[in-house]
N, C-alpha and C positions, 0 to 999 in steps of 0.2 A: 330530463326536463319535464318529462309527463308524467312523471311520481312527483315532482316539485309542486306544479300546478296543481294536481288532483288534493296533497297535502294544504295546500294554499285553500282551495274550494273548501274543504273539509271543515279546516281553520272556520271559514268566516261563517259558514252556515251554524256551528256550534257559539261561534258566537252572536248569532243572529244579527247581523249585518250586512248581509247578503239578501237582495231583492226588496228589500222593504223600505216602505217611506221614512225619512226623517224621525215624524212623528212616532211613526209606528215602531221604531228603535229605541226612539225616549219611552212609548209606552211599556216598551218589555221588560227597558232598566228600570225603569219609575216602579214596576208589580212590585220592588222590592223592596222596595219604603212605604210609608204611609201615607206619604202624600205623592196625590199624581203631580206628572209634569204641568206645569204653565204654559198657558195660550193668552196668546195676545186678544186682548178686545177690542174694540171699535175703536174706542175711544182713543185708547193706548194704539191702537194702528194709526189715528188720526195724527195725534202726536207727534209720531216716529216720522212723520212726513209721506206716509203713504210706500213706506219703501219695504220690499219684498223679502222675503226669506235671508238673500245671496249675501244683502246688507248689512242684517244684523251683527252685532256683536255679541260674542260671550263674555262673562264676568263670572270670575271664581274667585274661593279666598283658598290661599296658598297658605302655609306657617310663613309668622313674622319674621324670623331670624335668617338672613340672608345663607348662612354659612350652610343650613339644614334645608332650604325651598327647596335646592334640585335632589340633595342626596335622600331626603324622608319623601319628595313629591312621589305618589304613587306612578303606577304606568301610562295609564290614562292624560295623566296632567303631565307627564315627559312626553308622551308622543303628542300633545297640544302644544307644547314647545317648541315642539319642530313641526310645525307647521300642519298636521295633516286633518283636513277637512273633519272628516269619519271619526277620528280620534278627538279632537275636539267637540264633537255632537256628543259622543258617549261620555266623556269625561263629568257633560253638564247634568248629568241623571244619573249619574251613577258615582263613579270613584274620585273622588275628591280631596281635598285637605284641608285645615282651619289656619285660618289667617288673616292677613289685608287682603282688599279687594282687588284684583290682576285682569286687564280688560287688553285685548287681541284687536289688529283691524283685520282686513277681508284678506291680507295677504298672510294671515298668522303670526305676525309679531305682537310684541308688548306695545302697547300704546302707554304713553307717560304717565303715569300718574296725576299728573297737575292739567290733563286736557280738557276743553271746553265742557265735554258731555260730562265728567268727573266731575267737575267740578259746580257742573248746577244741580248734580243727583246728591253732592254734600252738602249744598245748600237746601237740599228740599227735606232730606231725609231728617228724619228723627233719632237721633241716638237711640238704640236700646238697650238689655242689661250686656254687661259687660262691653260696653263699646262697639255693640253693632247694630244697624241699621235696618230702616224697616225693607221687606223684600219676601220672597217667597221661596227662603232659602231651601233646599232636599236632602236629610237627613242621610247622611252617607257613612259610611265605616271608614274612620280614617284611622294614618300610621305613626301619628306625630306620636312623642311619649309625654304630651304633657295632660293633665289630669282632666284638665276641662278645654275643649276647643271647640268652637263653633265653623259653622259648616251653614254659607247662605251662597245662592244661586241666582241670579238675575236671569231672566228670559232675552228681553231684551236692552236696547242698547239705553233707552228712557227708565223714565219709574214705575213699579207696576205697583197698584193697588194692591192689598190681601194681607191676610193673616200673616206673620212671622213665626217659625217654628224654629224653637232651640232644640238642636241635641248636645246634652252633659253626657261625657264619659267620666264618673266617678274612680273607675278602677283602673289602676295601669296594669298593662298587661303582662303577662305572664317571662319569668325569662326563657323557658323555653319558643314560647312565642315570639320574645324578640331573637331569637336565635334565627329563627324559620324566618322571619321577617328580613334580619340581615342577609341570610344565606340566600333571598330572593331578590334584596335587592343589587346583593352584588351579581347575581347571574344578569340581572336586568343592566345594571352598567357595564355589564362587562359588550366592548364593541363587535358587535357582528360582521365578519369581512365580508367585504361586497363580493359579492361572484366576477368573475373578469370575463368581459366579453367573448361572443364567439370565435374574432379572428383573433384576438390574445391566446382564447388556446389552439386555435390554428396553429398559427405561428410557433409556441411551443410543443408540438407535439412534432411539427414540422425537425424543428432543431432537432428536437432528441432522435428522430429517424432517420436526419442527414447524417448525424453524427454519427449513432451505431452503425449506421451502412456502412461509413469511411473506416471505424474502427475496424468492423472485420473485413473488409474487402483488405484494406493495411494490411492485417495478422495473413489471412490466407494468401495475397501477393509477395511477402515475404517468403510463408514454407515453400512456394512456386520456385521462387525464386534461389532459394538452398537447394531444391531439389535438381531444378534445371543445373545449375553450378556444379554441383557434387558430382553429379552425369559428366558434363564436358570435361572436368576436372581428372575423375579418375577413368573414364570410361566404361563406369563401371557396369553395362548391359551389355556389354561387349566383350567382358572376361567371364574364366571360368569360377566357380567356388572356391578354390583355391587362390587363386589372384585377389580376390574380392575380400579374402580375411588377412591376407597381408597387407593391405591398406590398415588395420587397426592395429596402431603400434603400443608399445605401451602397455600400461595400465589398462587402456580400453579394449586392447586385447583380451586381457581376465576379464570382464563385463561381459562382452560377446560371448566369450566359450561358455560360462556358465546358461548366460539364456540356449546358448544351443541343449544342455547336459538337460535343463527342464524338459525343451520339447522332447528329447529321448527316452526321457523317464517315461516308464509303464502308466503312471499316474502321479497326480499333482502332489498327493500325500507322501509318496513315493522320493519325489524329487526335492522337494522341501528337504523332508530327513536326511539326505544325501548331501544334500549341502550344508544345512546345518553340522553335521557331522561326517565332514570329508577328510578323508585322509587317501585320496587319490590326484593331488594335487599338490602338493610340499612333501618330500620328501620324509620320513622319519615324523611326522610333524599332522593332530588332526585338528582343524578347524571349523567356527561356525563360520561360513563364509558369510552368512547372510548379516547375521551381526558386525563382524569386521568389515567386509567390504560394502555394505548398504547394497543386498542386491532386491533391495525394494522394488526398483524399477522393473527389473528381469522376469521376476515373479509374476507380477502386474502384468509386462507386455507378453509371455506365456501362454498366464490364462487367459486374455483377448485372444490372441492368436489363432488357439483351439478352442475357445467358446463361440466365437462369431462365424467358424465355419470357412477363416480365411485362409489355412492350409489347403484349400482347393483352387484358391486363383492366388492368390500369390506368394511371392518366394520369402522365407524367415527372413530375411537378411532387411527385403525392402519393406517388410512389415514392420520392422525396427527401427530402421532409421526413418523411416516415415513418422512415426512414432515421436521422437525425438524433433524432427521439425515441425510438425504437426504444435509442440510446445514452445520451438521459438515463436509460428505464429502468436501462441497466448502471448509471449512473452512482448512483443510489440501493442500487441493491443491492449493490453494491460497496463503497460506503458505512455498509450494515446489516451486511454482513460483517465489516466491519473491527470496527465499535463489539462486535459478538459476539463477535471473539475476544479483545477484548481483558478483556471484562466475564465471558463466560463465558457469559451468556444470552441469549434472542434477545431478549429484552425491550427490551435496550440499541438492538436496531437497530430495532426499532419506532417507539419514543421522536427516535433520530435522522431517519429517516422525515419523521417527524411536525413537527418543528420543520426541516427543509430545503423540506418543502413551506409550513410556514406561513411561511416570512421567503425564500422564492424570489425576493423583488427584490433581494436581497443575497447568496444564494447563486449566483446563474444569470441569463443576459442572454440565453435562449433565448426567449420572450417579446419581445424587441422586433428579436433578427435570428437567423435560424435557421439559415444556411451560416457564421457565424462559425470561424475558425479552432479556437477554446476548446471550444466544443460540441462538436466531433469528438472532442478528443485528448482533455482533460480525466478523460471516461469512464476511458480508458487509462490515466491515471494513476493513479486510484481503483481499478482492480485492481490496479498493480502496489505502491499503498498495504498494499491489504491481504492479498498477497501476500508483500509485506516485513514483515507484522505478524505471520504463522506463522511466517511462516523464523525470525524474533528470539527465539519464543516456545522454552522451555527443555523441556517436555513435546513435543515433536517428533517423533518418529521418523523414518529417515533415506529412506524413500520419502515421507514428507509432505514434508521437507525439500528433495530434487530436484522432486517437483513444482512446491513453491514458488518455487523458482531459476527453473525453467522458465519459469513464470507469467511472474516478475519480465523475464525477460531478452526472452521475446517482447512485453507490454507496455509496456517501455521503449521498444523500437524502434519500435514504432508509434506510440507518443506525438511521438518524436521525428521522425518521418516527417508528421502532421500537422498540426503547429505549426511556424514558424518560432522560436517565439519559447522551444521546451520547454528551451534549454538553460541558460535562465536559471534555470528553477524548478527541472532537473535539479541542479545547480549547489548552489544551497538546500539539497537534499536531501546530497548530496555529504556537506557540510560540516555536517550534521547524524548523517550515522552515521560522522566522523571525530570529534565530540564525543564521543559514543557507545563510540568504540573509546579515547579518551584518557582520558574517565572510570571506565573497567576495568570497567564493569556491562554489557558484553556475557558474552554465553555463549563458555566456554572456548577452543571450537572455531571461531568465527566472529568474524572481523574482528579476530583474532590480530595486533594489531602488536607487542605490548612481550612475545611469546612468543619463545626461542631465543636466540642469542650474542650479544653486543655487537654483532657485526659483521652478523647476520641484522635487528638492529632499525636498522641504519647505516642497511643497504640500503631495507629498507622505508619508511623515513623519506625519503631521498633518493627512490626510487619514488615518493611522494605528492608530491614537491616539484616532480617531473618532470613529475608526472599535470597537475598544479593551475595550474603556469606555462607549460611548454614551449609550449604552441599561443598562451598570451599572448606571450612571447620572440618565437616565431618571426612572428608577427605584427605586433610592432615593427619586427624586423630587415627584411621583405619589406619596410613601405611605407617605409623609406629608400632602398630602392633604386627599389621600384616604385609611382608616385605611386597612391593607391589610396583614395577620400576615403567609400568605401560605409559606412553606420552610424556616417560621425564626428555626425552629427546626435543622438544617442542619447550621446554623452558632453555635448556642448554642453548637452544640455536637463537635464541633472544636475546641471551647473555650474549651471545656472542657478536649478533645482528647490530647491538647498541654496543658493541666494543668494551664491554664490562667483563670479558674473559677470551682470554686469546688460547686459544687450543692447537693442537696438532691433528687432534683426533678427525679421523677420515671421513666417517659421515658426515661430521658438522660442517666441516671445508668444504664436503661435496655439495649440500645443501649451497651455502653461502655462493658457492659457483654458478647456481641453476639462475639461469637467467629472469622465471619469475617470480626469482627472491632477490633481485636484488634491486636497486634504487632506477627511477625510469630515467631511461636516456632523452637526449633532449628529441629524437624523432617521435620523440610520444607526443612532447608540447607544441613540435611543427605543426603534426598534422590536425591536430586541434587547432591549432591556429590558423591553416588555409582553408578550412573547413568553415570558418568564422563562427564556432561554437564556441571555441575557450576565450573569446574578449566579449559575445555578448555573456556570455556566465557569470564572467569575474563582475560585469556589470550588476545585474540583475543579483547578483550575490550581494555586492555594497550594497546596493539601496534598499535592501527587506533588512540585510544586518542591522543597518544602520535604526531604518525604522522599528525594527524589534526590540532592540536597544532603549531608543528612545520611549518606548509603549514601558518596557521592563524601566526606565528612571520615571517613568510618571507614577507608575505600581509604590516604588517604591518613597516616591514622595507622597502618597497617600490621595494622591489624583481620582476620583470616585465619577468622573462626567466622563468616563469613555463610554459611546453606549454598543449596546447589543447588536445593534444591527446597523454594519457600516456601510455607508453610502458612499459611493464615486465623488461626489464633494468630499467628502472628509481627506481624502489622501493619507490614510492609514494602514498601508499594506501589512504589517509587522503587527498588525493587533491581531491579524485570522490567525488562529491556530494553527491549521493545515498550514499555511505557509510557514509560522516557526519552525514547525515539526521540521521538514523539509531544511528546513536552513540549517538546523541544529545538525539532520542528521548526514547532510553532503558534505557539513565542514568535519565529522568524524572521519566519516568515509575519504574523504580527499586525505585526511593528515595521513589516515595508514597507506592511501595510495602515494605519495609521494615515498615513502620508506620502502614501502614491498611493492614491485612491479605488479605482480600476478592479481593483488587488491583493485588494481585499472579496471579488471571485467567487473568488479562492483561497484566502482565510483562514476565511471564514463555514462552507462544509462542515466543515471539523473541528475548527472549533468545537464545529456541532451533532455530531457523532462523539464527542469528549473528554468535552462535557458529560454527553452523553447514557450513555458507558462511566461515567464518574462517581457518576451518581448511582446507576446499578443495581449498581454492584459494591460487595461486601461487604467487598472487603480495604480499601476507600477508607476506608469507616465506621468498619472495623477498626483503620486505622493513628490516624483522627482519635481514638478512645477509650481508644489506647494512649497516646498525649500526656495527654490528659486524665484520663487515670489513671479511670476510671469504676468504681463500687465498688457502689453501689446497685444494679445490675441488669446481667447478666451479658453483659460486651461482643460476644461474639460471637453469642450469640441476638439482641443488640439489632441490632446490624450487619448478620446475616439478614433481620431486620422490616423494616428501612428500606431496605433492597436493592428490596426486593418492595412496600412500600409507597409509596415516593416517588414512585415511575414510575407505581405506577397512578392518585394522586392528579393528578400532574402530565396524565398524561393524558386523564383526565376532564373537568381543569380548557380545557385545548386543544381538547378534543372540543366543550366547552360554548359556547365562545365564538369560533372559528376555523368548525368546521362548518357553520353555518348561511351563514357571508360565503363558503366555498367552493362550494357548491349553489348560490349567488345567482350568483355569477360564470358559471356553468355555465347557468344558467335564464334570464340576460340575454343580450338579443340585439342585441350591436354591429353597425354596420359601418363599414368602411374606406371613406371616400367623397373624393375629387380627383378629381373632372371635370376641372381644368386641365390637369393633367398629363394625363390620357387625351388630351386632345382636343389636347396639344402630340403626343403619339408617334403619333397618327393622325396628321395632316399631316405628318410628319416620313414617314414611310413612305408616303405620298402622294405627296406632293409634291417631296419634296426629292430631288436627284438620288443615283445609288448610290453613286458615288466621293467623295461630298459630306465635308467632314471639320466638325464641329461644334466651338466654341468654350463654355466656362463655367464654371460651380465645379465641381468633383470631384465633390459627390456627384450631382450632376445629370448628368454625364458616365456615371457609372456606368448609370442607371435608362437611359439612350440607347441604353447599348452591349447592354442586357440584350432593352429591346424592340423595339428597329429594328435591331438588328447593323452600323450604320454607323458609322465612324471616327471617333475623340474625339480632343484632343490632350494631356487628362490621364485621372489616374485619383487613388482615393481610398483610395492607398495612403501606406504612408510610412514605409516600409524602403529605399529608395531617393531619393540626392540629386538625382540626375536628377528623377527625377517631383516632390519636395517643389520645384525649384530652379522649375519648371513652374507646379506651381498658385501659385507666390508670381505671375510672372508675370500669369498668366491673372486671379488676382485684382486684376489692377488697373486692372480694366474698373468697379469703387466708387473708383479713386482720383477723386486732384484731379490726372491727368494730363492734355495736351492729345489732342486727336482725333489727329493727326498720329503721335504715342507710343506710342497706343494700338493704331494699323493696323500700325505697323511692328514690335510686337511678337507680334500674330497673323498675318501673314502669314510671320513667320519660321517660324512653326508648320504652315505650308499650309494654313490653316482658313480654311473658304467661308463659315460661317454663324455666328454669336454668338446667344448667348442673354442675357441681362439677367432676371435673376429681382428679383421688386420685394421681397421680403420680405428680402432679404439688404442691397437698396441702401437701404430705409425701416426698416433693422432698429431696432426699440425695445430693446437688451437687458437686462436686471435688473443684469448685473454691467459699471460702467460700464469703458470701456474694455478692452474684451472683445471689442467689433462690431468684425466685419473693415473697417471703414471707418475705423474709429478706429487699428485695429491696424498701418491701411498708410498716416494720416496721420502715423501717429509711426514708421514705417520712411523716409517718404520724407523727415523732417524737417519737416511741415510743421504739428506741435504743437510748441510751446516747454515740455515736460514742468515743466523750472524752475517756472512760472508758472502752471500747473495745467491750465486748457484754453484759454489765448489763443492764437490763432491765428497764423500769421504768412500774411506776404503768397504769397497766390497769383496768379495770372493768371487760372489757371483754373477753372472750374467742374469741381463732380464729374462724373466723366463720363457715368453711368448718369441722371443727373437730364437730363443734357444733352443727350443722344443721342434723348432723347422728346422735345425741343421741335421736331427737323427743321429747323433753322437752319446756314447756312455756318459752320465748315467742317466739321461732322459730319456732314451730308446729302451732301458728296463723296467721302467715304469710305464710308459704311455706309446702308442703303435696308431700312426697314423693310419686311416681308415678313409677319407672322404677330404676331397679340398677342393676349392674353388677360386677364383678372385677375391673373394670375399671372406671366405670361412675355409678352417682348417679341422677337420675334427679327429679326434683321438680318442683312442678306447682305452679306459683306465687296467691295466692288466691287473688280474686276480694274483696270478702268481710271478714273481720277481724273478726274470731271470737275468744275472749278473752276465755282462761281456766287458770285454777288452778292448 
């Protein structure tokens, strides 16, 4: 404000109009014509009736031509237009235009042309040359472009005595001078916005600090709140090291060991290379782990670990998972951002919040594994969601808008660096603001295809064709040359997913079996629905479809009056961008969640996001009572009320009945209890020797290689056909193979030691023909599907049943060694000795 003012001082003393009398300002401007200003005489005060200064009138001549008076009138004669005292005093002595005669009263308006005083100065006046009249006109520079204009000035509001001076412009000016002249007058029309009062930015600076407080308070009461849970849950300050990595089953078992193999490494270059090129972890088999398994994160959370010094207060384990909720926080507040900008208030992200924590078994699977690939990146995508939610937005300015780029572009790559699998959902996204750019309800400036020549939309079309195929082409074209069979298992299971190929083959069946590949049960839609997330969705979903729709038939009937910046009158939700986007890309996202269960952890956040923008936004309410024509009570006060009041009822209603089961979860005290498996990885690191290579199911392979670091010969991965081609194998330790079959497909492996887990070979499952024993009787042919479950002939017994009784000829190949409730283990004998 005090650079404003001092700019402002600056201003008027350069223009000398500051401190100086009236006169003494006409005298400054007057130095610059030849003739001074006019003063009133006696006589002429006589006349005027005796009346002072404040009374006077001005009179200028404008250009004649109505269409040209405001656009050619110089500055001086536009701010006498509007009224301003100061600006009318200088206009009379200095900047001017040629025209008829244009006379102001004491309040700055036009006074008629045909008024009393007019009309007797018409009467008295003498015509001069070219039709003007006598007076004491001040020869002014003016801007009009016609060749001769005259330029006269009356004092006051009477006749004044004196000489009449013409100024002739014989020359027109120049066209670069009329360039300079356009180019100023448009800066001069162009409107200056008013500054907005003090408490207006009160008020806003207010919001946006209500609002980030709530966002991170949100984000950081969330990680609290995983962390508290995860605690009562497994107990996990209460167990040993060993207890503490049996909780990571799985897959996320491999994530864990390796961050463990980093901190062991001598040094960070050290441990890279090691994993890059491991062959201490599969069997016969060397891999880049970091490339296959994206141990981006591991790396990352490593060198923090040992960079910050925090190997002195606290333990790897809880610097990890700390780690990891630390990003579901982002991931919630990342998530209240979005719903805020697109609603306007932070209520929206509140609300979202609220309904992600209470349906968290449908949003998030951090809960039952915490190194999950998802869990890392996810977060990353959730900023650069709502990072793409500003940029879209039309109220922008063009440093919010590079920030947001920025966001977007560092967010992207991270994503895509923690996931393997982000470019499928990038992909999703793609093809959602290519919808976006073909439904012309982008902003002007952004995602510009159908802008420019025939031949500039050729190109940009052919560029998308390029973008979207090319690396498909070119990936055709290599495996004809180069046999290359990585990820054909991900089109098989497609085929098979859409029933366009019925197979036998065991991995595909197994896949089809896992529960987050298959279609959602209806407890998915229950608890969406007691939750009253999924009927305001479906809601809030109709009314933007409907209205984006409607935007997209006006586009394409050539409708040219939507404008730029829509107002809560209008009731046009479906025009903003941001909110297409959003539509376009929930309804993707929901089609694949309806097919593939495990797609729920990406459709369910923005759900609660959309819903939650939904009900707290006023344009929504606004555009539903503009359909509805609402006449009784005035739509946009009502659309106000219900903005503010739905969310609070809704959330009272959440707070009433969700609170008390969130406390309770928090106040019970679980724990994680297998003695089996403890008391298998004790003797394994006991007993067994170091070079030892272990045999079994993948996920048991995994919790092996986490607690004892000795050699597996699968894993429980399955981006790769190698490793799926492996554990088909290995599983057929539950066939109805013979012993004989069975040896010479694990020592193909180098494995010393098998394991036999009972609950896999005595498996009971709910969905029949689902159990891996079922799944490898109908691989190896030994179900007549036809026929339902009749058997056909075998020889042999299953082998896991088999292997327990210690009879020839399984006792010359395999020598129990270790058993428990649980687990049976076996040492693959080197040399064959035959009994009877």
């Amino acid at each position: 404000m005090l650079f404003c003012a001092l700019l402002h001082l600056i201003t008027k003393v350069a223009e000398g109009t500051l401190g100086l009398p009236r006169f003494a300002r006409a005298r400054r401007v007057g130095e610059q014509h030849p003739d001074p200003p006019i003063r009133l005489r006696g006589a002429e005060r006589a006349r005027t009736g005796g009346l002072g200064r404040r009374h006077r009138r001005r009179v200028a001549f404008l250009p004649r031509p109505a269409q040209a008076r405001r656009r050619n009138a110089p500055a001086a004669l536009r701010s006498r237009l509007s009224g301003s005292r100061a600006a009318r005093e200088d206009a009379v002595d200095g900047d001017t235009g040629g025209g008829r005669v244009r006379k102001w009263g004491r309040d700055g308006r036009e006074r008629p042309w045909g008024s009393r005083g007019a009309r007797r100065r018409r009467g008295r006046e003498a015509p001069g040359p070219h039709g003007s009249r006598r007076g004491a006109p001040v020869p002014v520079e003016t801007m009009a472009e016609e060749e001769v204009s005259h330029v006269k000035i009356t004092e006051p509001e009477t006749e004044i005595a004196g000489p009449t001076v013409e100024l002739r412009q014989r020359k027109k000016l120049k066209s670069s001078e009329n360039k300079d002249s356009a180019k100023e007058e448009k800066i001069n029309d162009t409107p200056v916005p008013e500054r907005p009062p003090k408490y207006v930015l009160f008020q806003r600076f207010a919001k946006i600090f209500i609002g980030c407080l709530a966002a991170v308070t949100s984000g950081m009461m969330y990680a609290l709140y995983l962390s508290a849970y995860h605690e009562r849950k497994f107990w996990f300050s209460n167990r040993q090291e060993l207890e503490r990595e049996i909780t990571f089953q799985g897959d996320s078992a491999i994530y864990y060991s390796y961050y463990k193999d980093m901190l062991k490494a001598p040094s960070f270059e050290r441990g890279v290379y090691e994993l890059t090129h491991n062959n201490k972890t599969v069997s016969l088999k060397t891999i880049n782990a970091v490339q296959q398994m994206s141990l981006y994160p591991e790396l990352i959370a490593s060198v923090l670990y040992q960079a910050t010094g925090s190997n002195e207060i606290i333990e790897p384990v809880y610097f990890y998972i700390g780690i990891v909720f630390g990003l579901q926080g982002i991931y919630v507040t990342a998530l209240f951002v979005t719903s805020w900008l697109m609603s306007g208030t932070w209520l929206a992200g509140m609300l979202t919040v609220a309904w992600f924590i209470i349906n968290r078994l449908d949003t998030t699977r951090i809960e039952y594994s915490i190194p999950l690939r998802e869990n890392w990146a996810l977060p990353y995508f959730a900023c650069q969601v709502a990072a793409l939610t500003g940029y879209l937005k039309s109220n922008l300015n063009t440093y919010g808008e590079r920030f947001c780029y920025l966001l977007i572009s560092a967010s992207t790559y991270t994503f895509m660096m923690m996931w393997e699998y982000s470019h499928y959902l990038l992909f999703l996204q793609a093809i959602s603001l290519f919808l976006l750019d073909s439904f012309s309800v982008e902003l002007s400036d952004k995602l510009n295809v159908k802008k420019g020549t025939f031949i500039a939309k050729m190109i940009k079309v052919i560029n998308f064709y390029l973008v979207c195929t090319l690396t498909v082409t070119l990936n055709i074209i290599m495996k004809m040359f180069v046999p290359h069979k990585e990820n054909g298992h991900m089109l098989k299971f497609l085929e098979a997913k859409f029933g366009l190929n019925i197979t036998k083959n065991f991995t595909m069946n197994w896949l089809l079996c896992q529960e987050s590949l298959q279609t959602p049960s209806q407890d998915f839609f229950l608890r969406l629905t007691q939750s009253s997330l999924l009927p305001f969705y479906i809601l809030v979903l109709i009314i933007c479809f409907l209205s984006m729709m409607q935007v997209i038939f006006w586009r394409i009937n050539g409708k040219k009056s939507l404008k730029e910046t829509i107002t809560l009158e209008d009731g046009r939700i479906g025009e903003r961008p941001e909110i297409t986007y959003h539509v376009i890309h929930t309804i993707l996202l929901g089609s694949l969640a309806l097919i593939i269960e495990g797609l729920k952890y990406l459709w369910t956040p923005y759900v609660c996001t959309l819903a939650a923008f939904g009900v707290c936004s006023p344009e929504l309410w606004m555009t539903l009572f503009k359909w509805l024509r609402l006449r009784t009570v005035h739509p946009v006060l009502l659309a106000l009320i219900l903005s503010m009041a739905m969310p609070t009822i809704i959330g009272l209603s959440l707070w009433k009945e969700y609170f008390p089961r969130l406390m309770t979860e928090l106040t019970e005290l679980q724990e994680f209890y297998d003695p089996d498996t403890v008391e298998l990885m004790t003797w394994i690191k006991r007993q067994a020797p170091v070079a030892a290579v272990f045999a079994g199911s993948p996920q048991l392979m995994g919790v092996i290689k986490l607690c004892t670091g000795w050699m597996v010969t699968s894993l429980p991965l399955y981006n790769d056909d190698d490793l799926l081609k492996r554990n088909e194998n290995i599983y057929q330790i539950y066939s109805k193979r013979s012993a004989e079959d069975i040896y010479k497909i694990l020592t193909s492996y180098k494995a010393n030691y098998l394991i036999v887990e009972d609950a896999i070979c005595n498996e009971v499952g709910t969905m029949r023909g689902c159990r891996v024993k079922d799944l490898l009787d109908i691989a190896n042919g030994h179900v007549v599907c036809e026929e339902g479950d009749k058997l056909t002939y075998s020889k042999h017994g299953r082998f896991c049943h088999e292997v327990k009784i210690n009879y020839s000829p399984y006792v010359n190949y395999f020598t129990r060694v270790y058993w428990n409730r649980s687990y049976f283990v076996y040492k693959i004998n080197t040399v064959i000795s035959f009994q009877s």
